[in-house]
VOVOBA-750285 format. One line per 3 residues: number of its first residue (from 1); for each residue y, z, x of N, C-alpha, C. Coordinates in steps of 0.02 Angstrom, whole numbers, padded with zeros to 5 digits. Example, Ala and Ser with C-alpha at 12.3 -4.5 7.8 and 13.67 -1.06 7.14 Angstrom:
<nodes>
1> -00284/00390/00660/-00225/00390/00615/-00165/00390/00660  -00112/00354/00642/-00053/00357/00684/00002/00394/00645 $
</nodes>
This chain:
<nodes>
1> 03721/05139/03555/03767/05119/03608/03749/05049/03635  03719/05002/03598/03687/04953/03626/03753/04902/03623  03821/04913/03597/03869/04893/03620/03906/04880/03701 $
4> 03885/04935/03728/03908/04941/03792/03881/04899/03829  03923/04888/03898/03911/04824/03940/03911/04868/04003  03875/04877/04065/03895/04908/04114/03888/04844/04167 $
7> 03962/04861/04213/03964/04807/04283/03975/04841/04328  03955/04814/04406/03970/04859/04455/04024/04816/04492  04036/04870/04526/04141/04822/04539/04148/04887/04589 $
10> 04229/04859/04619/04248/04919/04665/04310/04926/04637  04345/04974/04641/04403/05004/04602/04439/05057/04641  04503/05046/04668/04542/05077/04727/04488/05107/04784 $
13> 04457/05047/04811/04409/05046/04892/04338/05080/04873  04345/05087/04811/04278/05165/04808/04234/05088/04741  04149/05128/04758/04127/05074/04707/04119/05114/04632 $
16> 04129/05073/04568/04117/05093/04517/04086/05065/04485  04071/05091/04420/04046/05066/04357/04085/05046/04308  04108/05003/04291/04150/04975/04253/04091/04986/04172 $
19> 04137/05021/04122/04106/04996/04070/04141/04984/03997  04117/04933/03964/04168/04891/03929/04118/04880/03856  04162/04884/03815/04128/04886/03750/04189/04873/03693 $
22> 04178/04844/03633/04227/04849/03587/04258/04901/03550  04296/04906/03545/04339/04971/03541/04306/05003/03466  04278/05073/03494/04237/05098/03425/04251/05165/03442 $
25> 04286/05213/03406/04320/05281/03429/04253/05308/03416  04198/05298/03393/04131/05371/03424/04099/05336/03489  04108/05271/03515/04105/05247/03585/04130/05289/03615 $
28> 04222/05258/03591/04257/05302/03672/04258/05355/03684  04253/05393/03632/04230/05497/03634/04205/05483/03690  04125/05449/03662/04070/05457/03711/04081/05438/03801 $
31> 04112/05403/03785/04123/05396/03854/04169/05418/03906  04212/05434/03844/04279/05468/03867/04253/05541/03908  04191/05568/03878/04167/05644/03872/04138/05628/03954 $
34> 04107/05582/03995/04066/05572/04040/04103/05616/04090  04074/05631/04118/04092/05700/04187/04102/05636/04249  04185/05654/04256/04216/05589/04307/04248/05534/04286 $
37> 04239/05517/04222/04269/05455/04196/04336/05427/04175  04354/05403/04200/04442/05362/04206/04466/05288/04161  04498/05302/04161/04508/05250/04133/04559/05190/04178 $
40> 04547/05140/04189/04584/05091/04233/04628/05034/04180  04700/05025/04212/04739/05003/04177/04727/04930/04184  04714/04918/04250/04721/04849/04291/04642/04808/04265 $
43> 04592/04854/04252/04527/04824/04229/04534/04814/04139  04570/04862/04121/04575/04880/04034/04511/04898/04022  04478/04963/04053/04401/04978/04022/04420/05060/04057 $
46> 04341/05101/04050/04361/05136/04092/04290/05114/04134  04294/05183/04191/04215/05182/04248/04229/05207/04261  04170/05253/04288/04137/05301/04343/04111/05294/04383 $
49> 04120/05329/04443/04083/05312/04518/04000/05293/04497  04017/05234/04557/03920/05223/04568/03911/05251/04598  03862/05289/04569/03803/05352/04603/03730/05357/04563 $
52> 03694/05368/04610/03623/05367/04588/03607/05408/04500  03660/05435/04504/03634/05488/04423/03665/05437/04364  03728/05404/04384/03727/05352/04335/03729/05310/04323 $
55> 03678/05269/04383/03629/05207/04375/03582/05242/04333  03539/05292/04346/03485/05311/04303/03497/05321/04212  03574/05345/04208/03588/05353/04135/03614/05304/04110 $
58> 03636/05273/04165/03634/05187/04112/03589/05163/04119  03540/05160/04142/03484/05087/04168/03476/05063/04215  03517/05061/04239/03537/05032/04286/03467/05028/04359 $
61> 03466/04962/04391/03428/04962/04444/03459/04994/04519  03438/05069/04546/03465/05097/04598/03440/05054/04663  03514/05075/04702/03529/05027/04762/03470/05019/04810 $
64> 03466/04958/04845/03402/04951/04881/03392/04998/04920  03328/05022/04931/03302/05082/04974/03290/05055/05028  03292/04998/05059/03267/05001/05128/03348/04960/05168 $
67> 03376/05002/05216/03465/04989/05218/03440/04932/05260  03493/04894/05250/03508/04808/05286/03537/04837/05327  03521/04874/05384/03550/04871/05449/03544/04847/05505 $
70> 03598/04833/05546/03577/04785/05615/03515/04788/05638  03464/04849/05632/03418/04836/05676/03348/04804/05623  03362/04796/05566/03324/04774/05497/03351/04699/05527 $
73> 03398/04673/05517/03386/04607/05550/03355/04579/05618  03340/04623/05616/03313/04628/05718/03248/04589/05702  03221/04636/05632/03139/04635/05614/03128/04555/05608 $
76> 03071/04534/05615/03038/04473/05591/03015/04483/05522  03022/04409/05499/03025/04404/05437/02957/04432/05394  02900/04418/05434/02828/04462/05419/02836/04529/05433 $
79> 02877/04562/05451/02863/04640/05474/02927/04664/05435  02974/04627/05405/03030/04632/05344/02978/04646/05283  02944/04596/05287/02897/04597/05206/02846/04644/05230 $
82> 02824/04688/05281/02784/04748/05270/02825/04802/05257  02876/04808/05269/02916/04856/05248/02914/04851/05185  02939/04800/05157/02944/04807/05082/02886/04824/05046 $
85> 02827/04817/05071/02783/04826/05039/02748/04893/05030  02752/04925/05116/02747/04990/05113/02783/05013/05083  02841/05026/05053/02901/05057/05004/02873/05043/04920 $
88> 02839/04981/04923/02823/04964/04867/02757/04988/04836  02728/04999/04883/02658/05029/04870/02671/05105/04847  02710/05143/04909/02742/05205/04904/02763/05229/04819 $
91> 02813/05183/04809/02817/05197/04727/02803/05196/04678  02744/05123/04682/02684/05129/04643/02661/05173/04640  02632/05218/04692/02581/05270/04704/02633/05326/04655 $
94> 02700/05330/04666/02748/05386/04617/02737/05434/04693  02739/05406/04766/02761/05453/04799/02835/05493/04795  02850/05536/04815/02910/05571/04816/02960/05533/04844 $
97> 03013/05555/04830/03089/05508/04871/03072/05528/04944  03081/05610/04963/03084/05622/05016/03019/05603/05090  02960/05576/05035/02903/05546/05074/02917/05489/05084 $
100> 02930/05442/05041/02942/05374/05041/03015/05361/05103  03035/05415/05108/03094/05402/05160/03077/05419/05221  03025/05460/05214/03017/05475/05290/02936/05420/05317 $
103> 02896/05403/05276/02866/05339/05280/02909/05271/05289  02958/05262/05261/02998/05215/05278/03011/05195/05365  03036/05255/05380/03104/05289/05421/03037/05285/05487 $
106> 02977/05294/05484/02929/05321/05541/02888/05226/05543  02864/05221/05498/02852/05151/05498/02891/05085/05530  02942/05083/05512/02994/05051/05540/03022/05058/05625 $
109> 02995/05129/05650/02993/05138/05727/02954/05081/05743  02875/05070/05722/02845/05046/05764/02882/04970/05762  02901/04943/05681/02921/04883/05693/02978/04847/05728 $
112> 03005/04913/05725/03059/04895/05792/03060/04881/05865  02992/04912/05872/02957/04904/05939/02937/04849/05949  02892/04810/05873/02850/04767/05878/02896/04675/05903 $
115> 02958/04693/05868/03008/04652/05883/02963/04590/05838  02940/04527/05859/02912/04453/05833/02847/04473/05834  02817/04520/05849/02720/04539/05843/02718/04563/05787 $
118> 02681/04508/05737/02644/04540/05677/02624/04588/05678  02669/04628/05641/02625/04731/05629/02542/04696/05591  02518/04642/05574/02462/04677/05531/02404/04635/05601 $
121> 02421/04612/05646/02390/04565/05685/02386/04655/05752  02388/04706/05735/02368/04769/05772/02282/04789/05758  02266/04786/05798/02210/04820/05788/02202/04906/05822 $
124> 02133/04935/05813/02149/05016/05833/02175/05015/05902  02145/04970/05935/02139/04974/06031/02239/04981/06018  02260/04930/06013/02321/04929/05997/02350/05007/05978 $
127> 02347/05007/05921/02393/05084/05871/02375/05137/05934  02319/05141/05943/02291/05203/05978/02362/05200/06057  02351/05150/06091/02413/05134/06138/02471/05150/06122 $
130> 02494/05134/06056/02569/05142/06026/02565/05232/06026  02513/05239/05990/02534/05327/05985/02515/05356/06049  02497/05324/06110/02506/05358/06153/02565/05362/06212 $
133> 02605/05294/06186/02671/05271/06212/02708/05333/06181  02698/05361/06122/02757/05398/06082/02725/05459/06095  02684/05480/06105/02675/05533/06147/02695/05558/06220 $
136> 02675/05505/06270/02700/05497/06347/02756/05495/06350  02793/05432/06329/02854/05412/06345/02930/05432/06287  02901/05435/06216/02939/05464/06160/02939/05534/06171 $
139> 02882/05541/06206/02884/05637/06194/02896/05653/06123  02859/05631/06066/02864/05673/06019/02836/05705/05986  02858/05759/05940/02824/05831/05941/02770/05810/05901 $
142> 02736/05867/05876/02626/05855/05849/02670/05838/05779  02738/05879/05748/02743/05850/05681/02756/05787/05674  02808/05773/05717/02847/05694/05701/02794/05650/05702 $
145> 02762/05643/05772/02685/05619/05791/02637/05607/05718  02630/05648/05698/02594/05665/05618/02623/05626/05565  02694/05641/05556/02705/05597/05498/02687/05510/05534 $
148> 02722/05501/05586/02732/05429/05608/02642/05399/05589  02601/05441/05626/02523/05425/05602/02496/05398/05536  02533/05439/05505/02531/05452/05423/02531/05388/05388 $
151> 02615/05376/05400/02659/05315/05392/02592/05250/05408  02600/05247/05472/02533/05189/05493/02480/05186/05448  02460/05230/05450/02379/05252/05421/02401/05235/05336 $
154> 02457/05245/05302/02450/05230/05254/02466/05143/05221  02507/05096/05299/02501/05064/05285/02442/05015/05283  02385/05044/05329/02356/04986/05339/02279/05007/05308 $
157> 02285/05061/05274/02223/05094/05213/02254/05059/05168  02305/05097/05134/02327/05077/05056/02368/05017/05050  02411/04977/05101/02435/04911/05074/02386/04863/05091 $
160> 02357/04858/05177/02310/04809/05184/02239/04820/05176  02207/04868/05164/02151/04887/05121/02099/04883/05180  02144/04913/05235/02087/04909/05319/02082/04986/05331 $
163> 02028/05015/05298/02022/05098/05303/02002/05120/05375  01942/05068/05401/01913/05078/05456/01950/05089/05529  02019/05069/05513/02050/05045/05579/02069/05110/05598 $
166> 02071/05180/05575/02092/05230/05617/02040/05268/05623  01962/05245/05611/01921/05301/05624/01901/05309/05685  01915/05293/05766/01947/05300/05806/01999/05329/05855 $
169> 02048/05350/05790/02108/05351/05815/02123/05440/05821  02124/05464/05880/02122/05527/05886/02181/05552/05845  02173/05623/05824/02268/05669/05808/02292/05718/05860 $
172> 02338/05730/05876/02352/05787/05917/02340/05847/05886  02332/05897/05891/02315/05968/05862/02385/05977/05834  02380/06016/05781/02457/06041/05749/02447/06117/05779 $
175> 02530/06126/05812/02527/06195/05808/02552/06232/05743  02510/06304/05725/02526/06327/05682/02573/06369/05703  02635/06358/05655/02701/06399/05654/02674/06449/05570 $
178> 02708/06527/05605/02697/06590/05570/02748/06577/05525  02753/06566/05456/02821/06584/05412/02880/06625/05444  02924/06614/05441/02994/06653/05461/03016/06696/05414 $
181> 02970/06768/05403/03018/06824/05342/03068/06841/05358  03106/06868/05319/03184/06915/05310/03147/06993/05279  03204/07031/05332/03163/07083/05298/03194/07110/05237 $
184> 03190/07149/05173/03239/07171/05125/03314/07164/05139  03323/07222/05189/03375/07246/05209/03423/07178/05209  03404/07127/05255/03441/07061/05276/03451/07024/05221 $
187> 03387/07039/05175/03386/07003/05118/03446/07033/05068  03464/07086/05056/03511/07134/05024/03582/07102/05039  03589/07122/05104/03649/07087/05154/03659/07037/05121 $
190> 03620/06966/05116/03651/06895/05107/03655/06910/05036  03655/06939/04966/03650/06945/04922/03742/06971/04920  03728/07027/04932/03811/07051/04954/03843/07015/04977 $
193> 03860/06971/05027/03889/06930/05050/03934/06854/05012  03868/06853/04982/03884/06806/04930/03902/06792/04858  03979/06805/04861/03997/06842/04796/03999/06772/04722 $
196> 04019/06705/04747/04021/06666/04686/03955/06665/04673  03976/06679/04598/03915/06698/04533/03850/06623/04534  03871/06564/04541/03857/06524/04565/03777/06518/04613 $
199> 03816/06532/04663/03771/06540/04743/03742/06604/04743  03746/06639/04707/03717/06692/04708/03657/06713/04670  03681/06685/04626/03623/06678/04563/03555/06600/04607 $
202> 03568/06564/04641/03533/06526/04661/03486/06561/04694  03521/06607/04764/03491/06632/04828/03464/06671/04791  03468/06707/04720/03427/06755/04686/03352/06723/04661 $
205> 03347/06687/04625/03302/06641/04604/03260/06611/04648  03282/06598/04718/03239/06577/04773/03205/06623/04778  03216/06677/04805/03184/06737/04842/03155/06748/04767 $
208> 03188/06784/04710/03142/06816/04662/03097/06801/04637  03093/06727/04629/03035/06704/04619/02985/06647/04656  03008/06654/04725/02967/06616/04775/02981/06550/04779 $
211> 03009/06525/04780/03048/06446/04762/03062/06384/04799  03040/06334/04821/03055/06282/04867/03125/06257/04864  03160/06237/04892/03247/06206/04883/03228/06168/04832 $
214> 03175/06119/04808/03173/06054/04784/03182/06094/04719  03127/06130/04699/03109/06151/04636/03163/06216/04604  03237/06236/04642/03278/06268/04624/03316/06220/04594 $
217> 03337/06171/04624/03386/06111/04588/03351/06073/04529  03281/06072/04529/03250/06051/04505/03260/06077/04409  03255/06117/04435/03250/06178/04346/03296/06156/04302 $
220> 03279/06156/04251/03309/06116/04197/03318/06187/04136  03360/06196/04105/03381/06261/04080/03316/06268/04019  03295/06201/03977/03227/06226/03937/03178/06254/03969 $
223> 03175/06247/04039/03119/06295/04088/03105/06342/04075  03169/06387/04061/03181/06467/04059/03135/06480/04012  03103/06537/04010/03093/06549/03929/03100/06648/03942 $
226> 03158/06656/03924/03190/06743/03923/03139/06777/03870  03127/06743/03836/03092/06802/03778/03022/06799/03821  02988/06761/03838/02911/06784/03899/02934/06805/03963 $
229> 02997/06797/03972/03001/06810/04061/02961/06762/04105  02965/06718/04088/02947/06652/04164/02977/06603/04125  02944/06568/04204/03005/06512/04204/02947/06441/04222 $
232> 02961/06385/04182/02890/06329/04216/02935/06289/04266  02879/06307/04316/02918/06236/04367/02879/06168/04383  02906/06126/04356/02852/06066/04338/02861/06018/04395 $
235> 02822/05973/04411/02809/05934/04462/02812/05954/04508  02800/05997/04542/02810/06021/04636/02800/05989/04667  02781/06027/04709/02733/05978/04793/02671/05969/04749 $
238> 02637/05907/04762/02583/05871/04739/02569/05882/04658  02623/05875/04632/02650/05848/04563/02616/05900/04533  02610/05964/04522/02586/06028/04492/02639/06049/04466 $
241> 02590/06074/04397/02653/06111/04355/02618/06187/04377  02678/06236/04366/02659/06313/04354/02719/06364/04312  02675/06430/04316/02730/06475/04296/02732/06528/04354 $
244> 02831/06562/04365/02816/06579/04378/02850/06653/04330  02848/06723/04390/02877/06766/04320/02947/06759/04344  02995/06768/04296/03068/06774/04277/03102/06857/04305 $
247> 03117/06872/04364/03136/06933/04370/03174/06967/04321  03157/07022/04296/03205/07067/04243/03258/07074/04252  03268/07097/04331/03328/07127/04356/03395/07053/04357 $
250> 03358/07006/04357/03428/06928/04346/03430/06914/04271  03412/06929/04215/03420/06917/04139/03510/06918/04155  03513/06988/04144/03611/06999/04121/03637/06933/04176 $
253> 03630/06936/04259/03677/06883/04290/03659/06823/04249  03614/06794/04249/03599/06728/04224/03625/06708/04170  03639/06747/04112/03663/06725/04043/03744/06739/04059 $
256> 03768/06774/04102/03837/06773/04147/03842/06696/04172  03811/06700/04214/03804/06620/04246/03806/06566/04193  03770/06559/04136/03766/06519/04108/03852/06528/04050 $
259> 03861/06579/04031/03928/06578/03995/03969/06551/04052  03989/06570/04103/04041/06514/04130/04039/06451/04158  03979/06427/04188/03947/06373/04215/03955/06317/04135 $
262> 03901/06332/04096/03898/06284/04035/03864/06239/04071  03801/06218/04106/03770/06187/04116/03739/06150/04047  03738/06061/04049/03691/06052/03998/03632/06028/04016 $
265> 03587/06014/04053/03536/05977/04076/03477/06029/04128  03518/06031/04184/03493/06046/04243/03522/06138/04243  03479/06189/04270/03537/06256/04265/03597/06257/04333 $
268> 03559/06208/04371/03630/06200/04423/03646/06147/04436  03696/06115/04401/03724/06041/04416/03772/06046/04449  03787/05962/04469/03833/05967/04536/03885/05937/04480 $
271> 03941/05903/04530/04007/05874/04485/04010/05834/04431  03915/05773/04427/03941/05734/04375/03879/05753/04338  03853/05812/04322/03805/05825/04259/03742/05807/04299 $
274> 03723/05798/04382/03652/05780/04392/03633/05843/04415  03584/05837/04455/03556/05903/04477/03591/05911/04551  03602/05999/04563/03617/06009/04614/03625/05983/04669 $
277> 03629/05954/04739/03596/05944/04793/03572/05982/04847  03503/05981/04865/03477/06019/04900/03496/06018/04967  03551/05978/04997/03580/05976/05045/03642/06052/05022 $
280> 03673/06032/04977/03723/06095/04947/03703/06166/04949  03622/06176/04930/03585/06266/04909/03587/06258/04991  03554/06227/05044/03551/06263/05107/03602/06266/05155 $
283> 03673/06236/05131/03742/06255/05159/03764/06334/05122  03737/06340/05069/03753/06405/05042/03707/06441/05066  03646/06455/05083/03601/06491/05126/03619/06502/05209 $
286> 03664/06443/05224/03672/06437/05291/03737/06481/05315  03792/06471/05252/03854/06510/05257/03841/06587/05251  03794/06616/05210/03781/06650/05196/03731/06724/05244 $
289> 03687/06677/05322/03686/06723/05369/03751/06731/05405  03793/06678/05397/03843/06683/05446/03876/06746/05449  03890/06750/05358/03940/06801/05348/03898/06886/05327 $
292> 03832/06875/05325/03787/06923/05359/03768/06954/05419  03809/06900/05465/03808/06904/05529/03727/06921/05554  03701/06881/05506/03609/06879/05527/03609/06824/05572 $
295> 03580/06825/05649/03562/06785/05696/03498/06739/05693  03468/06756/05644/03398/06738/05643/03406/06653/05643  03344/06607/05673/03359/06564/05643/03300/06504/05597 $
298> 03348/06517/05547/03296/06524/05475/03328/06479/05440  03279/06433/05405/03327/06412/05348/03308/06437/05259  03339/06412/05212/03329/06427/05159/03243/06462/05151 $
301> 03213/06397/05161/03125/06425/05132/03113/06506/05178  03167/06501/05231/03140/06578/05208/03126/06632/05183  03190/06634/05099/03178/06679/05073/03101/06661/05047 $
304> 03091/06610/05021/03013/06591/05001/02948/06628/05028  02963/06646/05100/02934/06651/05136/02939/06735/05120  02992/06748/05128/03020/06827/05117/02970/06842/05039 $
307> 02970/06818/05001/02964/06829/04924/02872/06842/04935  02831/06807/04973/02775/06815/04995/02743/06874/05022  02803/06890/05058/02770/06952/05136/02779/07000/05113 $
310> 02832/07028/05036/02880/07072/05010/02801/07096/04951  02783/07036/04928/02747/07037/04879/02685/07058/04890  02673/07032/04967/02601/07070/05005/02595/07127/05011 $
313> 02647/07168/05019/02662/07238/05076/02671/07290/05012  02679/07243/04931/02684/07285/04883/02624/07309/04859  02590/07265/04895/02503/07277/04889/02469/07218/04817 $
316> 02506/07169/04824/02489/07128/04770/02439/07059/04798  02388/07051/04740/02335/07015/04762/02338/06973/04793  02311/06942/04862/02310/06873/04871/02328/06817/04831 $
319> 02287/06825/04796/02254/06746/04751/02323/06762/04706  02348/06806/04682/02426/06804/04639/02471/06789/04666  02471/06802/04732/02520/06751/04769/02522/06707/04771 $
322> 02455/06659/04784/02442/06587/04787/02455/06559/04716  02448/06590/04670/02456/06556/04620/02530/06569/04589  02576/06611/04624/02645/06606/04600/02673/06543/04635 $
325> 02662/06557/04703/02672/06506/04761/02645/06435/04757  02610/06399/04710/02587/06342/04694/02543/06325/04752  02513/06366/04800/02445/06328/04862/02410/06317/04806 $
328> 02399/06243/04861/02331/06214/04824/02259/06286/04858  02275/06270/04936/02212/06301/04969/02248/06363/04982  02193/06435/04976/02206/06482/04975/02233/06520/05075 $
331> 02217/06448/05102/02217/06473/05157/02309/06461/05203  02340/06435/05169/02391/06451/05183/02427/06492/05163  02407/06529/05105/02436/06609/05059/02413/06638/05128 $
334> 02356/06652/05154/02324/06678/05187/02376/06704/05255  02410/06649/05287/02432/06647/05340/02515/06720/05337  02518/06722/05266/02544/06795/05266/02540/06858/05270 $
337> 02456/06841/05286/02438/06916/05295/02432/06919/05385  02467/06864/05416/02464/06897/05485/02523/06899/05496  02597/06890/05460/02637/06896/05477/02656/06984/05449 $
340> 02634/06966/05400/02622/07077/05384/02580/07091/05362  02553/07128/05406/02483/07175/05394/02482/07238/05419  02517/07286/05374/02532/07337/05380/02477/07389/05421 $
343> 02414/07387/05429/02382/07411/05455/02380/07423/05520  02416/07352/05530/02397/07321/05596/02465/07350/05635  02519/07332/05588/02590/07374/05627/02609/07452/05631 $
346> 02537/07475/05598/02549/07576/05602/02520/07570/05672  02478/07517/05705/02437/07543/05782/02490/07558/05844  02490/07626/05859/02533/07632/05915/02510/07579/05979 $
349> 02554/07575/06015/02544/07530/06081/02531/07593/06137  02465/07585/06174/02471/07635/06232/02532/07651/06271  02589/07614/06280/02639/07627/06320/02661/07699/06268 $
352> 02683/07684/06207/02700/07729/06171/02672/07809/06183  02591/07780/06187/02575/07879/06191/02603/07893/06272  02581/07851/06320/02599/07878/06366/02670/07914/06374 $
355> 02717/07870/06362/02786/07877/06345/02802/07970/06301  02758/07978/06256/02783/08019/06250/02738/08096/06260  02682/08073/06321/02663/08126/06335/02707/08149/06399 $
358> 02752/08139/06446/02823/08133/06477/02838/08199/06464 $
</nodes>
């Protein structure tokens, strides 16, 4: 295909991909076949929307990550080029999209603050003040607080190579939040509820086999492997591969799913052949207490969470949890044994005996 030419252009208000090549009928199949693709009379070629999945399948260089917005011009031209650099370092390193955005996004507070003050002309006395401005006066919570820390701390360790400057710098305590289970029953409910084969088969796969949103969209149909019963989920949180097992009871839906779906790449793609969006699985998790009329308020990783407490109470090992569940440290598997510990919930409460000696 080294014929093809790709341009980016806009085409009735919307932006596209214009792509243009000499007329070769196993070309235009090919392109003709692309999920979305039109053909324009007024250009004489065809194109497909610009979107991140096919910049990546053409080559293409994806749109700048750090947005030119009014308050990006605000920045000084030295605290413009730390941004870029923190972003740049970020992807060097092969941080995640969703880190690199929220390092972006927390970093960029302070330089908005900083207005014409060189971010690298801070010393601790300084930072230590800032995070206590955003504590006092931001009021913000131990997480946000945490990443924003993070963000700092990673610019001025890993881009300016000043490790020393936060050993100083106090953290607020994190509070520990208990996982949010579902109990069967609720879990049953949203199963019922949710009749396209689709969304159903997703919310199955979460819960059945313990699953993060990322790493459901994530799955790529060679994953599967039906004749062992598991499934590999590669790169997770902190770029780990694993297996996990393949529930028996989803074989028949899944090869259902897959005869009408026809996924080729990903087992759940969205409109143009990329992977799902994980904004999309937790609108279907979200529609899905509604019409359960479950009040709880939970989001998706709860079934995750559910798939844990379900798996505890079945009397199944710790350490097999942790290792379906991808913990690095065993001590956050751990934190499910205080959300059920069956031992602990047979203890009557004294009100009880009294109550029913009455």
């Amino acid at each position: 295909m080294s014929n093809i030419t790709f341009e980016l252009g806009e085409h009735k208000g919307r932006k596209v991909i214009f792509i243009r090549f000499p007329f070769d009928k196993a070309t235009n199949e090919w392109v003709k076949a692309l999920a979305g693709a039109k053909w324009s009379n007024t250009n004489k070629c065809w194109y497909v929307l610009d979107n991140a999945f096919y910049r990546k399948k053409f080559d293409l260089a994806l749109p700048e990550q750090i947005p030119q917005t009014k308050a990006w011009h605000q920045l000084s031209e030295s605290n413009q080029e730390a941004l870029r650099k923190l972003v740049e370092t970020l992807e060097l390193k092969a941080y995640s999209v969703s880190t690199i955005k929220t390092y972006r996004n927390e970093f960029a507070q302070l330089l908005y603050l900083l207005k014409d003050y060189d971010v690298n002309d801070l010393d601790s006395e300084k930072l230590k003040s800032y995070f206590w401005y955003c504590i006092k006066f931001l009021k913000l919570s131990e997480s946000t607080l945490h990443s924003r820390i993070n963000a700092v701390k990673f610019y001025f360790e890993q881009v300016l190579n000043r490790p020393k400057i936060f050993w100083e710098i106090p953290r607020p305590k994190k509070h520990q939040n208990l996982p949010k289970a579902l109990s069967a029953k609720d879990i049953q409910k949203i199963f019922e509820v949710t009749t396209n084969l689709k969304h159903n088969t997703i919310l199955k796969l979460v819960y059945g086999m313990g699953l993060r949103v990322s790493e459901i969209v994530g799955l790529k149909i060679t994953d599967i492997d039906s004749q062992n019963m598991r499934v590999l989920i590669q790169r997770a949180k902190g770029k780990k591969d694993r297996y996990v097992n393949l529930p028996q009871s989803i074989l028949e839906q899944l090869r259902a799913y897959w005869l009408s779906y026809k996924p080729k790449i990903y087992l759940f793609e969205g409109q143009y052949g990329e992977q799902y969006s994980i904004r999309s699985v937790q609108q279907i998790f979200k529609n899905a207490l509604k019409k359960a009329n479950i009040k709880k308020e939970v989001g998706i990783h709860s079934l995750r969470h559910s798939f844990a407490t379900h798996l505890l109470e079945q009397g199944t090992d710790i350490r097999f949890i942790q290792e379906l569940l991808g913990h690095k440290d065993i001590k956050t598997t751990l934190l499910y044994t205080k959300v059920s510990n069956q031992a602990i919930q047979k203890i009557k409460s004294p009100l009880d005996t009294l109550e029913n000696k009455k």
